[in-house]
N, C-alpha and C positions, 0 to 999 in steps of 0.2 A: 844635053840641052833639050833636044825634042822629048826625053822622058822626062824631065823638070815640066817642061811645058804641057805634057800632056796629062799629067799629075795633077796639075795648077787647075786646070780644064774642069777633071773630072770632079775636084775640089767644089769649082763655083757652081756647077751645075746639082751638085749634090747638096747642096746651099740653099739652091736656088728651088729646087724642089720637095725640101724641106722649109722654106718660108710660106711655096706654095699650099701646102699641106698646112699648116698653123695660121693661112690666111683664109682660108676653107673652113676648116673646125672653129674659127674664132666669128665667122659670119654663121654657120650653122649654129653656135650656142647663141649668137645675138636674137637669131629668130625666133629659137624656140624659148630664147627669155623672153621676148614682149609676147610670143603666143600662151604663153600658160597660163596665164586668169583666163582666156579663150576658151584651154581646152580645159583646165581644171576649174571649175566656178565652183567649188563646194568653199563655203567661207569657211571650212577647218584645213582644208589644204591649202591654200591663199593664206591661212593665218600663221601654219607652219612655213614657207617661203619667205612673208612680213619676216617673223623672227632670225631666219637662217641671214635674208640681205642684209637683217641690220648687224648680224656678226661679223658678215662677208666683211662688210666696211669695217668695222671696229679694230676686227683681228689683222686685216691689213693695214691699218693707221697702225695699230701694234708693231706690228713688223718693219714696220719702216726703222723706227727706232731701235726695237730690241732685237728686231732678228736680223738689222744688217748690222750695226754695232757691237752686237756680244751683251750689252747690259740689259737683263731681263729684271723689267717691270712688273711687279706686282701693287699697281697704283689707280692704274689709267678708270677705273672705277672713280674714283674721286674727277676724272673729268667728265665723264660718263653722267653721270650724278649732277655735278654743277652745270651741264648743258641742261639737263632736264627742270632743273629747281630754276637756273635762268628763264626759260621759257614761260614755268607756269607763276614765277611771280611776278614776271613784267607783264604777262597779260593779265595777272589780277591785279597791281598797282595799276596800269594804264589803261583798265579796260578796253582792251585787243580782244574783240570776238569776231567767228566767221575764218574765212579762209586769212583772212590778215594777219591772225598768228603767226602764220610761215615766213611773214619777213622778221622775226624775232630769232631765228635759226641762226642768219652769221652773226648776232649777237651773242649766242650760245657761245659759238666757235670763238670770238674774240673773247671771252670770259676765258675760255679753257685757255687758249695761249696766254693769256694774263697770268693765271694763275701758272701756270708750266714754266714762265720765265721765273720767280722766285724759289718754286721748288727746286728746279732744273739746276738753277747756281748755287744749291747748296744740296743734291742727291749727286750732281756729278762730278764732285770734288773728290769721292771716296772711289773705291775698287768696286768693281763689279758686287761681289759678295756683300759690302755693308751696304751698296747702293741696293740690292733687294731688302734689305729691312730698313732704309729711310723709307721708302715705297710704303713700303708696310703700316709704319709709323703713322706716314702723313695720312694713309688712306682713312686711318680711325681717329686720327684728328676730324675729320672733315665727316665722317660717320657721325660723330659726337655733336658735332655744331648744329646738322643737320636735326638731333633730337633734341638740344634743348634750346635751341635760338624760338623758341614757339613765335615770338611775334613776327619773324621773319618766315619764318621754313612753317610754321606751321606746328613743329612736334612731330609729336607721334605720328597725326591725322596727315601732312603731307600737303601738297597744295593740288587743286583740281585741275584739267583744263577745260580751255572753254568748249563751249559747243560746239561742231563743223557742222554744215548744212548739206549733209550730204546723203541718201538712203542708204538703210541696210543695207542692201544690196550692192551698191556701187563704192561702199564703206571700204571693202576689203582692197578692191583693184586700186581705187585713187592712193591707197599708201603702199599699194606691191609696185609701180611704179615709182615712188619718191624715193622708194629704200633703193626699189633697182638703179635709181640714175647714181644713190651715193654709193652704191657700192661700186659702180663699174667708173664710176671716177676717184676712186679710192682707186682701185685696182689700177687703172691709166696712171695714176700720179705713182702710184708704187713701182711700175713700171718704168717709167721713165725716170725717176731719180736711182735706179740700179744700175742704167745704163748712162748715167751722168757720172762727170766728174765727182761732185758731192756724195752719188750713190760709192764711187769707187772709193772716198776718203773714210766714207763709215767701215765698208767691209777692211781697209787697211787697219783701221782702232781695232776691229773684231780681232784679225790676226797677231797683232801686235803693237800695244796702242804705243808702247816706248819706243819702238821703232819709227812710228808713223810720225810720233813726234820729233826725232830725231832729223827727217827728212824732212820736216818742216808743214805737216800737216798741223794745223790750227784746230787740236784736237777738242777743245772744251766750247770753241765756235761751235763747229761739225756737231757734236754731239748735243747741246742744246738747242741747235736751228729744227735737229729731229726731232725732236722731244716737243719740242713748240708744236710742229706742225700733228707732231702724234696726238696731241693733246686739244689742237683746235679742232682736228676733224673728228675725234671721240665725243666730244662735244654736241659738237654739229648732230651727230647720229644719239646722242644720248637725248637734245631736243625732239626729233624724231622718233622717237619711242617712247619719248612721253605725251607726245598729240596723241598716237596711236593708241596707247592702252588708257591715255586719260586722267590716270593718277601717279605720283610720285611721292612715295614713303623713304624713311633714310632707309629702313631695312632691302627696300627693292631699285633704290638710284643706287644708295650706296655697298653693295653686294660684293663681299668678299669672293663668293661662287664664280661672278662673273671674270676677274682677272684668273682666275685659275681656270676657267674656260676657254678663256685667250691663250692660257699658254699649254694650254691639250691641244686645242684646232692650231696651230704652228706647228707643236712637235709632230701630229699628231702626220699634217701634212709634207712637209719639211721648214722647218726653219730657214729664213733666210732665205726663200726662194717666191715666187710670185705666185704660182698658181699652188705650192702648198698650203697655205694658210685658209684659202678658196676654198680647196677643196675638205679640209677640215674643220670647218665651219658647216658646210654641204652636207657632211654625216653627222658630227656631234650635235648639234642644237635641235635639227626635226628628231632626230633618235633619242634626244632629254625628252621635247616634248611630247612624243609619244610615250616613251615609260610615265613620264607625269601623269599621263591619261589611262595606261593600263593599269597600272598599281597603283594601288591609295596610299602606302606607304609612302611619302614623300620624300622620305631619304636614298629609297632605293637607287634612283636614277645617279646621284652622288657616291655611293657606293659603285658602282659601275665605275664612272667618272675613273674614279681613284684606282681602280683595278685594271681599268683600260691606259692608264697615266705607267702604272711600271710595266703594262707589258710590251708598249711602244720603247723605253727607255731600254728594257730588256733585250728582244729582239727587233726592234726597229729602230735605233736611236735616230738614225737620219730623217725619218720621214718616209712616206708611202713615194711623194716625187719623187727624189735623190736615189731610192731603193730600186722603184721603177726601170730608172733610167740607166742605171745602173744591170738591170737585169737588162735589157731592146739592148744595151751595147753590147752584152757579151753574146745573146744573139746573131748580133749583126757582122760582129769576127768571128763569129767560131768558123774554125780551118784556116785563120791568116791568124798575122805573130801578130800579140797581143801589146806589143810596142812598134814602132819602127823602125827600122835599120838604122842603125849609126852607120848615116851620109862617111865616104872615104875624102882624106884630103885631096882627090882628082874633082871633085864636084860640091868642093868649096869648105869655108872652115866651119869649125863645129860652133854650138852655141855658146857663146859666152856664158861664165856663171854671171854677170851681172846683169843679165834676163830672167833671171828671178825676180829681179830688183824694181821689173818693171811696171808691176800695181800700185809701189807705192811712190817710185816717181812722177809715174802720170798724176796719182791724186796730186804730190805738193806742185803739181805747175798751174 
């Protein structure tokens, strides 16, 4: 009993200062996020950070859906795209100029879950596998409209935005903070739906959706409620990066590059995990836009891409996290047994196997 108890002890405190530690590193990256247009004012590195936040948020909107679910998306472009064409055609029909665009934003977001409910009930009928080529499908439906609806979209030429009144100089910072708040409340909301009920009924679909439904998970609920919100907050950031750059063309809202980018920065970091997707976004986007700027070749960066794409799959399937984390543990036992001791029946019974059972019973209550 006293080594039960003192076991239990060293448990909470080993807990305890590992929260410590994650609650330290997560206040020192706050800092040096709002200090870095501070300490980096070059509007080329401000403008590489602009592009990384606006992945940060996108590829974790992504991940809500695809990397706690199992169904990977090759779509979220088509919400991407209609955040951005929303923006710049209700401020060219309502003449919205000045900072007043920005209330046009959760209009974006409401467009993108608009459009996500009628996809959503007809991409999430099938399996995983034909559900990446409904994706697919609709993304260039939605490519297409965008070039030939000219009286709406524009065409080729794309709709403009309006003017901000803001100087060169202060240009860069006012949107390294609008991307920062979306991404780290992307991040907070991805966060806490992994640690929710909801978040636990997605990862049950992921590991076994006929099972999940068998227990009474309300599988096609779950998985369109994600997909909604994946889609209203791509949105949201695809508005966002159209104030930013100014213009939207179908070839650059609607960018097949961009969903295959989402799904490099997840694999890239780990799938399914919180601070993978983060942190793959972190390296792949300033590292495109740098190759974009060393070589004139414009394909090269893509080429990379695709070469960097098998050899994460090759030898890092999991992700840089997962791998990570996976190296600090074995660190942290080497010289003790690499399981625990199977407890003897004097200090009580063994585990049930139906403690297996218990992810996807908590999801269906």
């Amino acid at each position: 009993m006293k080594a039960d108890t003192a076991m239990a002890s060293t448990k909470m405190t080993s807990v305890s200062r590992r929260r410590a530690v994650a609650g330290l590193a997560l206040a020192v990256l706050a800092v040096a996020a709002i200090g870095f247009p501070l300490v980096f004012s070059s509007p080329v590195t401000t403008n590489y950070a602009i592009y990384a936040l606006i992945f940060v948020a996108a590829v974790s909107a992504w991940n809500v859906f695809s990397g706690f679910s199992g169904y990977i998306s090759l779509g979220n472009a088509v919400f991407f795209g209609s955040g951005a064409y929303t923006v710049g055609i209700a401020a060219r029909d309502w003449h919205i100029n000045g900072v007043g665009v920005f209330v046009l934003l959760p209009l974006a977001a409401a467009v993108g879950a608009a459009i996500a409910v009628p996809f959503g009930l007809v991409a999430l009928r099938v399996r995983r596998h034909t559900f990446i080529v409904i994706t697919i499908a609709v993304f260039f439906i939605f490519q297409l409209l965008a070039y030939n609806l000219n009286s709406f979209t524009g065409g080729t030429v794309g709709v403009s935005a309006p003017f901000l009144p803001w100087t060169p100089t202060s240009f860069n910072d006012h949107f390294y903070y609008i991307t920062l708040a979306c991404a780290a409340g992307m991040v907070v909301i991805a966060a806490l739906i992994r640690r929710s009920r909801f978040g636990l009924q997605l990862r049950a679909i992921r590991d076994d959706e006929d099972r999940a439904r068998g227990l009474g998970v309300h599988t096609m609920r779950v998985k369109l409620a994600a997909f909604v919100l994946s889609g209203a907050v791509t949105a949201l950031v695809g508005g966002v990066w159209f104030l930013y750059l100014t213009q939207a063309e179908p070839n650059s809202a609607f960018d097949p590059l961009f969903d295959l980018a989402l799904v490099l920065m997840a694999f890239l970091g780990g799938l399914g995990t919180i601070a993978g997707p983060v942190l793959g976004a972190l390296i792949i986007e300033p590292g495109q836009l740098y190759l974009n700027i060393r070589f004139t070749n414009g394909y090269f960066s893509e080429i990379l891409l695709g070469a960097l794409f098998l050899i994460i799959v090759l030898f890092m399937p999991r992700g840089i996290v997962p791998t990570v984390g996976e190296w600090v543990k074995r660190l942290r036992t080497r010289g003790r047994p690499a399981v625990a001791p199977v407890r003897s029946p004097a200090l009580g019974p063994p585990t049930p196997p139906e403690a297996s059972e218990a992810p996807a019973r908590e999801a269906r209550k």
